[in-house]
C-alpha positions as CSV (number, residue, x, y, z in Angstrom):
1,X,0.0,0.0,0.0
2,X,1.2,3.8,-0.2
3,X,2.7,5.6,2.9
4,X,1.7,8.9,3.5
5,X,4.6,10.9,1.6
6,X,2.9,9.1,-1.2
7,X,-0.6,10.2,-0.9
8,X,-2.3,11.8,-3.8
9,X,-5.5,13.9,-2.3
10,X,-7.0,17.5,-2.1
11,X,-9.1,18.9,0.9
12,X,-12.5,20.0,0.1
13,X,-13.7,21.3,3.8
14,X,-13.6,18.9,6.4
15,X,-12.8,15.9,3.5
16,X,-9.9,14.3,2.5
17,X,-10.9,13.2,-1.5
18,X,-8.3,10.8,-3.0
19,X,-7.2,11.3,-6.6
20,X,-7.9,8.1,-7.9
21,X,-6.5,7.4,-11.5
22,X,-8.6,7.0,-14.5
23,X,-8.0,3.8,-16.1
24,X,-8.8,5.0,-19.5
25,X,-6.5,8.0,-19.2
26,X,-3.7,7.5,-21.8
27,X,-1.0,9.3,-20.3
28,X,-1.5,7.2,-17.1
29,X,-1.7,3.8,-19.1
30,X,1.5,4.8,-20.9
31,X,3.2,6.1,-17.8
32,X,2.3,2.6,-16.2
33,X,3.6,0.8,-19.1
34,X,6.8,2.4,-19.0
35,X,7.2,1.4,-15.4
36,X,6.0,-2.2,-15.9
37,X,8.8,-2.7,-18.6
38,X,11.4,-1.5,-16.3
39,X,10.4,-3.8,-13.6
40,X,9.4,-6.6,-16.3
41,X,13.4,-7.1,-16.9
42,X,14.7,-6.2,-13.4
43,X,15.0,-9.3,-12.7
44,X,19.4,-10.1,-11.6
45,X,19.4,-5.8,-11.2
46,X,20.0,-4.0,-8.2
47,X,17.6,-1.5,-5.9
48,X,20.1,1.2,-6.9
49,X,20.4,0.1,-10.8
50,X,16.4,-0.3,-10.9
51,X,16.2,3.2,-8.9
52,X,18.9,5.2,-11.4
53,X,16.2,4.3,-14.4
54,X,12.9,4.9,-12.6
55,X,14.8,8.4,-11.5
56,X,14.0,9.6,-15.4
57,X,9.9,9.0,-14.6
58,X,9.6,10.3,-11.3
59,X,10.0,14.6,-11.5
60,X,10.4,16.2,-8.1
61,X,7.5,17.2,-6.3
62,X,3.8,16.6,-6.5
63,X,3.7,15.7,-10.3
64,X,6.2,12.6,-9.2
65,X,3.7,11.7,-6.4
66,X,2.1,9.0,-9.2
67,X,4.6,7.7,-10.6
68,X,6.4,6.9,-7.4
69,X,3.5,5.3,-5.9
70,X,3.0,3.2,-8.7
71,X,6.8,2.4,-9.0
72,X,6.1,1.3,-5.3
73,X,3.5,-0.9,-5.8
74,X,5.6,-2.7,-8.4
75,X,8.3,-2.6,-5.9
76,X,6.3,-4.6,-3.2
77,X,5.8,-7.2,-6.0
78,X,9.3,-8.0,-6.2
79,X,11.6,-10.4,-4.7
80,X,14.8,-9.7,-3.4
81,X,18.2,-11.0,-2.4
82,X,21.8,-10.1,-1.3
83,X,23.4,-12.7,-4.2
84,X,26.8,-13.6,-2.8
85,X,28.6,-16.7,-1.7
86,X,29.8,-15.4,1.5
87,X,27.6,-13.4,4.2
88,X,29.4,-9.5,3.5
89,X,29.7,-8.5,7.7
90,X,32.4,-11.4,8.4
91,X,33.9,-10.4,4.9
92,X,33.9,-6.8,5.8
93,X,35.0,-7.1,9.2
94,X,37.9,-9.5,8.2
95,X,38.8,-7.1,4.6
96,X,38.8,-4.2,6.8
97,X,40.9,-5.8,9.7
98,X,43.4,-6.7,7.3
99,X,43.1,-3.2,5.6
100,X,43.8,-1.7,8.6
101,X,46.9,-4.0,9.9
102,X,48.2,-3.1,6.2
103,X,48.4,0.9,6.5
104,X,49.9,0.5,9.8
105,X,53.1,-1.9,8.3
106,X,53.2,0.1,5.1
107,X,53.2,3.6,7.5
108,X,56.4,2.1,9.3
109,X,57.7,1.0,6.3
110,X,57.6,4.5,4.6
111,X,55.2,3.1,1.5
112,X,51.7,4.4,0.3
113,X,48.3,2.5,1.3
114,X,47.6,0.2,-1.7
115,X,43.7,-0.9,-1.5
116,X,44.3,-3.7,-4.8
117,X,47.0,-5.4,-2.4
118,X,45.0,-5.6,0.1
119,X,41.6,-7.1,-2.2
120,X,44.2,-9.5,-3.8
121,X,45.0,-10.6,-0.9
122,X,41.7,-11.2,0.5
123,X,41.3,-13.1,-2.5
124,X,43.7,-15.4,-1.8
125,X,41.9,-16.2,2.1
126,X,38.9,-17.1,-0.1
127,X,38.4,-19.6,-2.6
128,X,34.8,-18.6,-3.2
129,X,35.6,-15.5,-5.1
130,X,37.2,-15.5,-8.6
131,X,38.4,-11.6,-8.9
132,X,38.8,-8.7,-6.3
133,X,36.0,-7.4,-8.0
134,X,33.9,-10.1,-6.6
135,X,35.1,-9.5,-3.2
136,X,34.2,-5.3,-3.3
137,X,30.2,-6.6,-5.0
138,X,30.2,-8.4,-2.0
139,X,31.2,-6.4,0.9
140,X,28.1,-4.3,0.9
141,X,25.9,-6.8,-0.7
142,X,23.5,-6.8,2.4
143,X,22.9,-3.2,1.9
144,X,19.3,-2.3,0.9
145,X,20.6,-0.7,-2.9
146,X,22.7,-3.5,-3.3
147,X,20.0,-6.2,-3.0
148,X,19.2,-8.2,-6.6
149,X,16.1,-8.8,-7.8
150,X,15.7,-12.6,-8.3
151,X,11.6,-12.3,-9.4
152,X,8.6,-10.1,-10.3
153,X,5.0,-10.7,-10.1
154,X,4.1,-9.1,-12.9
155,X,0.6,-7.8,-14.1
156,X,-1.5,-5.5,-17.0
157,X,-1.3,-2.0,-16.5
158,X,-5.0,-2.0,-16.0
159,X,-4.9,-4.3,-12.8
160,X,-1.9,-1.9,-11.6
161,X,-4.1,1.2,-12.4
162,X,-7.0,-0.3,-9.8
163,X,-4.5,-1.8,-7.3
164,X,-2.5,1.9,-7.1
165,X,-6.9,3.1,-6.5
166,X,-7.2,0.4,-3.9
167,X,-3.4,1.8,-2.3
168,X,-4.5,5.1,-1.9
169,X,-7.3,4.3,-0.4
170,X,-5.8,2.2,2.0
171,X,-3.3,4.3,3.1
172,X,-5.5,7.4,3.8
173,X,-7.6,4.4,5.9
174,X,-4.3,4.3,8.5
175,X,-5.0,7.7,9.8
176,X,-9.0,6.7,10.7
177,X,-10.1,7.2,14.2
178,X,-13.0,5.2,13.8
179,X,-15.0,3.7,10.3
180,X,-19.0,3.1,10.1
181,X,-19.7,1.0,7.4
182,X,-23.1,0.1,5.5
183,X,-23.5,-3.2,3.7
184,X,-26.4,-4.2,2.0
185,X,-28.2,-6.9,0.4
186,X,-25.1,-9.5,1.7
187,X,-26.7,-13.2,1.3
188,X,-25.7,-14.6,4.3
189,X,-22.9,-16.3,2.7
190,X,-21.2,-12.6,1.8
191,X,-22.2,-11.7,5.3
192,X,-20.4,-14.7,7.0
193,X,-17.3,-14.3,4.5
194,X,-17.5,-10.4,6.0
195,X,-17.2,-11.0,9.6
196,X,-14.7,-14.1,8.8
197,X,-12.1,-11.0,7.2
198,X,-13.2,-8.8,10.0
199,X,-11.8,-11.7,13.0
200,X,-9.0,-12.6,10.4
201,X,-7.5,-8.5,10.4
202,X,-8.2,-8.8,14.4
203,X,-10.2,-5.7,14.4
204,X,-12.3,-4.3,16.9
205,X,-16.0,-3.8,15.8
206,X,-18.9,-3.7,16.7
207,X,-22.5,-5.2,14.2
208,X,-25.7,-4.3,14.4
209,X,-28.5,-5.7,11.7
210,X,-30.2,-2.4,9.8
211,X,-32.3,-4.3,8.0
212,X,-33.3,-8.1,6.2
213,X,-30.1,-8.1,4.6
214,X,-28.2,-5.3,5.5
215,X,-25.7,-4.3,8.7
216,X,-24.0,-1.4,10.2
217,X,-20.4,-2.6,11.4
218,X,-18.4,0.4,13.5
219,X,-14.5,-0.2,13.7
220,X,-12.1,1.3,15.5
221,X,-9.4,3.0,13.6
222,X,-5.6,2.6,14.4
223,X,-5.3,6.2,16.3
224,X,-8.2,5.5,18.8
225,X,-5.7,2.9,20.5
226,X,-3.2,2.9,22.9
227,X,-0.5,1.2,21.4
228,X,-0.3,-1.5,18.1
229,X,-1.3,1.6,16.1
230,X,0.9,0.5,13.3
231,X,0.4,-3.0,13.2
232,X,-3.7,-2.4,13.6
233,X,-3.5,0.1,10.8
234,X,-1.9,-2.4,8.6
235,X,-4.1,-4.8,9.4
236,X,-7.1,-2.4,8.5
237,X,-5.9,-1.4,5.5
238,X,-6.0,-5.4,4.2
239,X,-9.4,-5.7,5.3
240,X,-10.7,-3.1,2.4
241,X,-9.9,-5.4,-0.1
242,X,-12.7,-7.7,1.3
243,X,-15.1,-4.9,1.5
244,X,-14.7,-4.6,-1.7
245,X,-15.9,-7.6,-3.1
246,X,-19.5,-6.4,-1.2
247,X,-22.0,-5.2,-4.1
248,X,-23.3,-2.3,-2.3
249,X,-21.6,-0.5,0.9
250,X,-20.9,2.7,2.1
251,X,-17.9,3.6,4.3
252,X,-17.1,6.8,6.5
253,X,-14.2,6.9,8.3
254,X,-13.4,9.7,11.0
255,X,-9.6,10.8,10.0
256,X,-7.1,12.9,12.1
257,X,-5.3,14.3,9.6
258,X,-2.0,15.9,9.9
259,X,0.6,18.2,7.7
260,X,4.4,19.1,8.1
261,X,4.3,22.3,10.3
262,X,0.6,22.1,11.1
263,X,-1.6,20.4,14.2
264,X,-3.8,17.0,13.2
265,X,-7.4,18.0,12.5
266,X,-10.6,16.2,11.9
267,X,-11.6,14.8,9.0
268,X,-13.5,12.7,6.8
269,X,-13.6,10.2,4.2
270,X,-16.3,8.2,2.2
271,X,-15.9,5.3,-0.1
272,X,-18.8,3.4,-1.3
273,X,-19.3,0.6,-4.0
274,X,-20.4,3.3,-6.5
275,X,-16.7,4.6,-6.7
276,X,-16.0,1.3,-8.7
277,X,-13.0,0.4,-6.7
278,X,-12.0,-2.8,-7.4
279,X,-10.2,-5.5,-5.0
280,X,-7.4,-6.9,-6.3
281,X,-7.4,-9.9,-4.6
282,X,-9.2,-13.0,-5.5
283,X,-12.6,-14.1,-4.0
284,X,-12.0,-17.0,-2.3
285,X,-14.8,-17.2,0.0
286,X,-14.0,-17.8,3.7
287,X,-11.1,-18.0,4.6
288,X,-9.6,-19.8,8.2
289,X,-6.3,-18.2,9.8
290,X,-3.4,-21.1,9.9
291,X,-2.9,-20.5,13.4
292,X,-7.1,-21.6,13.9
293,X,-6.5,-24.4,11.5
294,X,-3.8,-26.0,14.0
295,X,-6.3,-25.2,16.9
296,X,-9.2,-26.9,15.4
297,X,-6.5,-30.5,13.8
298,X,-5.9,-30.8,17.7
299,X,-9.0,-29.9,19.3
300,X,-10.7,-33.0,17.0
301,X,-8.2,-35.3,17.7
302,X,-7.5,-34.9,20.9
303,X,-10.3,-34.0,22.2
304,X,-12.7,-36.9,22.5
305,X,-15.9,-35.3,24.4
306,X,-16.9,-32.2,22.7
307,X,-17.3,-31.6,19.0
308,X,-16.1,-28.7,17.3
309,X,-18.1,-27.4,14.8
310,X,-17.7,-24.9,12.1
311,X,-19.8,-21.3,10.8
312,X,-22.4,-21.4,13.6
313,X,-25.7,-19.2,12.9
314,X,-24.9,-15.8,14.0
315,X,-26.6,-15.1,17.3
316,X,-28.8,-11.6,18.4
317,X,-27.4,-10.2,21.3
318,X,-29.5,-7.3,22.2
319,X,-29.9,-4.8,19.4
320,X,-26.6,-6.2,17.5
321,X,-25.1,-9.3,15.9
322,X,-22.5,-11.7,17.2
323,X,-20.8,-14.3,14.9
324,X,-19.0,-16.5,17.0
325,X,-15.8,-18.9,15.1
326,X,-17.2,-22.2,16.3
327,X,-19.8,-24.3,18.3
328,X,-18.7,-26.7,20.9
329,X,-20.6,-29.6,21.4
330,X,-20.8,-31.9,24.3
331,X,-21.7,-35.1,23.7
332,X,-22.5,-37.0,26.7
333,X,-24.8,-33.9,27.8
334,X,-25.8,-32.0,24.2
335,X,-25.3,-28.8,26.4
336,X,-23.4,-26.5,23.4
337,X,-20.8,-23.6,24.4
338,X,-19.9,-21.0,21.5
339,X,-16.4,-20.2,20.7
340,X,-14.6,-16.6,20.0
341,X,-11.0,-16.3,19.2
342,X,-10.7,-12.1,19.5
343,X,-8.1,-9.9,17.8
344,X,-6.5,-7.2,19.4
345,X,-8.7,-6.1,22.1
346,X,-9.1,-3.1,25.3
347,X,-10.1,-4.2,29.0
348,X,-13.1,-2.0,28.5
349,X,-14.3,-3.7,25.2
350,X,-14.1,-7.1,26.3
351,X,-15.7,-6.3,29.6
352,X,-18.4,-5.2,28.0
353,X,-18.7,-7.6,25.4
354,X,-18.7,-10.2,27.5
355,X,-21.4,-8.5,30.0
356,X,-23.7,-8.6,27.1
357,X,-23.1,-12.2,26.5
358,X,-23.7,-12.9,29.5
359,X,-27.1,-11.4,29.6
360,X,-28.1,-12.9,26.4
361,X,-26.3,-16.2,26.3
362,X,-25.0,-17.2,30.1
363,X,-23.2,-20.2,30.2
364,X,-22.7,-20.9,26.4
365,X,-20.3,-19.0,25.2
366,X,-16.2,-18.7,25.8
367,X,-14.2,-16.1,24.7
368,X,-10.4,-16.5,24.0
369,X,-8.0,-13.9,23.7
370,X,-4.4,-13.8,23.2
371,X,-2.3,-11.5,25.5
372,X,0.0,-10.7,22.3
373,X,-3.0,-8.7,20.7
374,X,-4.2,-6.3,24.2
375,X,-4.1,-2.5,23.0
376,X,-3.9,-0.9,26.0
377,X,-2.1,-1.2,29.3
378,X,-1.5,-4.4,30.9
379,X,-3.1,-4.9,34.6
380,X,-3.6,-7.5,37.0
381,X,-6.6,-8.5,37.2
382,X,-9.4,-11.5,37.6
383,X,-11.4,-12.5,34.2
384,X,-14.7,-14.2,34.1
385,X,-14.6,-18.3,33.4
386,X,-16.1,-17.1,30.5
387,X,-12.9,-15.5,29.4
388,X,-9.7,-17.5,28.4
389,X,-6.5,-15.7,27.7
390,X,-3.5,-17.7,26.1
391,X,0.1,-16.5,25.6
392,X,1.1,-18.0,21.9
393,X,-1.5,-19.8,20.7
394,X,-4.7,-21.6,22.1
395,X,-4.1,-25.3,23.3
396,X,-7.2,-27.7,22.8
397,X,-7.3,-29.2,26.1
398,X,-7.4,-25.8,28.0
399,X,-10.2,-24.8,26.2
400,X,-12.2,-27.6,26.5
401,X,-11.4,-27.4,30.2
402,X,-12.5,-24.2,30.7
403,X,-15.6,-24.8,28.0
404,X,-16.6,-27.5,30.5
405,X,-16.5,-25.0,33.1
406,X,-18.5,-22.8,31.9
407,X,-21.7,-24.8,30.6
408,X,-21.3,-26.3,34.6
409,X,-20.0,-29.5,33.7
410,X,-16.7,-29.5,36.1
């Protein structure tokens, strides 16, 4: 996605109004073009070498604002690699120890420093390297510039036109306070495949129904936390692509916006689905984080009184939705217990989350929540049975433990 020194927008009161990129604009399909064919034969080139040619489409100031955010987006799609038989600190810490040792001999000897004697014979303490030439590459082969390119993803200059959209609108996303969001007509299918990105991204959020069909979610933005700011607003940004793929929505997000030499101030800005954005990543339905995947292997095999089952029916809790991960099962008893892995989380939010589940589900739900992902200061302090907090990663037989506990079956 872009960071903010790549930003294209304008101000129009109290909004902050991308400038999103035609896709039928000429100049902008040529300019993209260009790029691509750069990046197309990159491949065995170095940051620096690819940086010297892309230097010749990108002007100074605003007008090179484009053309370096799309030269970054092609960037991210590349792999890179510091090519050279030898890691370069122990090489530059032994070449410059002997460098050194060598201008203090030739000092007391009366005789100039000579930088090929010393290369050649570095050369000769490794048999890895054919020429001195070899031996400079690789002395600063770790450094960002000097990294090769060893593949490219590449793409059309269309899809690169609607991904550098998509960026810009991410990246002026990582500066929300807060987002309200308006889906409708999601099947429940689309609705399900909604909340499932939501949990994946870890937000915080909050779902009411609106309508047969249609739901409000609110989400915290990165700046209304304490800490994780950066990591949360990353992890908001990848969730637009799965809006996205909604047929009708409208978003408003609450920005604090800030300039060089000027104090943050409130903002706005809107994105709906008739703005024609489009998602560049593939629709693949629902999707199940690798580190639930693991929980649920071992929670089925190991775990030989309570079945695990997958999408339960979301459940009305007061005036607003909740779509718990799983549905535990026990089977000598049938009593059921519903399962929430949460994302990064506040005290206050799960205290009140979970007051509300108590009220409308006692006893049948457990929420689990890893320490890793808390947003605001840490505190001692006793959790409901309802509540299960792990370090790493969730281990089958403590939840079902504590699942027992709470439909009263221990």
């Amino acid at each position: 996605m872009l960071t903010g020194k790549l930003l294209r927008v304008r101000h129009q009161r109290h909004q902050v109004v991308p400038l999103y990129v035609s896709l039928q604009d000429p100049l902008v399909r040529t300019l993209a073009e260009q790029l691509l064919e750069i990046f197309r034969r990159s491949v065995g080139r170095s940051r620096g070498e690819i940086a010297e040619e892309l230097a010749d489409l990108i002007p100074e100031g605003p007008q090179g604002l484009l053309p370096a955010g799309l030269a970054h987006l092609l960037e991210e799609r590349c792999s890179f690699q510091s090519v050279t038989a030898v890691s370069p600190e122990p090489l530059r810490a032994a070449v410059f120890t002997l460098a050194a040792q060598r201008r203090r001999q030739w000092a007391a000897e009366g005789k100039p420093f000579d930088r090929q004697a010393v290369l050649a014979e570095a050369l000769r303490s490794y048999g890895q390297f054919e020429s001195t030439g070899q031996i400079e590459e690789a002395l600063f082969a770790d450094l960002k510039s000097e990294q090769r390119i060893v593949a490219f993803e590449d793409l059309s200059a269309e899809r690169l036109l609607e991904r550098y959209n998509v960026a810009l609108a991410q990246g002026v996303l990582l500066r929300a306070v807060r987002l309200e969001i308006q889906v409708s007509g999601a099947t429940p299918a689309r609705f399900r495949q909604l909340c499932r990105a939501v949990k994946f991204h870890r937000l915080i959020v909050r779902i009411s129904p609106t309508g047969p069909e249609n739901y409000r979610l609110e989400v915290d933005g990165p700046l209304s936390l304490f800490s994780a700011t950066q990591k949360y607003g990353l992890q908001l940004a990848l969730f637009l692509p799965t809006l996205l793929h909604c047929a009708s929505f409208h978003l408003q997000a609450h920005l604090r916006w800030s300039r060089a030499g000027k104090a943050a101030r409130d903002k706005t800005f809107t994105l709906s689905s008739a703005d024609g954005l489009r998602s560049h990543l593939p629709d693949f339905g629902m999707y199940t984080p690798p580190e639930l995947e693991a929980f649920v292997q071992a929670f089925r095999s190991r775990i030989r009184d309570w079945s695990l089952q997958s999408e339960p029916a979301p459940q009305m809790v007061g005036d607003s939705v909740w779509v718990p991960d799983y549905r535990l099962v026990h089977q000598p008893s049938g009593r059921e217990v519903y399962l929430e892995f949460f994302g990064f989380w506040r005290k206050a939010d799960l205290h009140r989350h979970c007051a509300r589940l108590q009220q409308a589900l006692p006893g049948r739900f457990l929420l689990c929540v890893g320490e890793g992902l808390r947003v605001d200061e840490a505190t001692q302090e006793r959790w409901d049975a309802a509540v299960y907090r792990y370090k790493r990663a969730p281990l089958a037989e403590e939840v079902a433990e504590r699942a027992a506990q709470v439909a009263g079956l221990a």
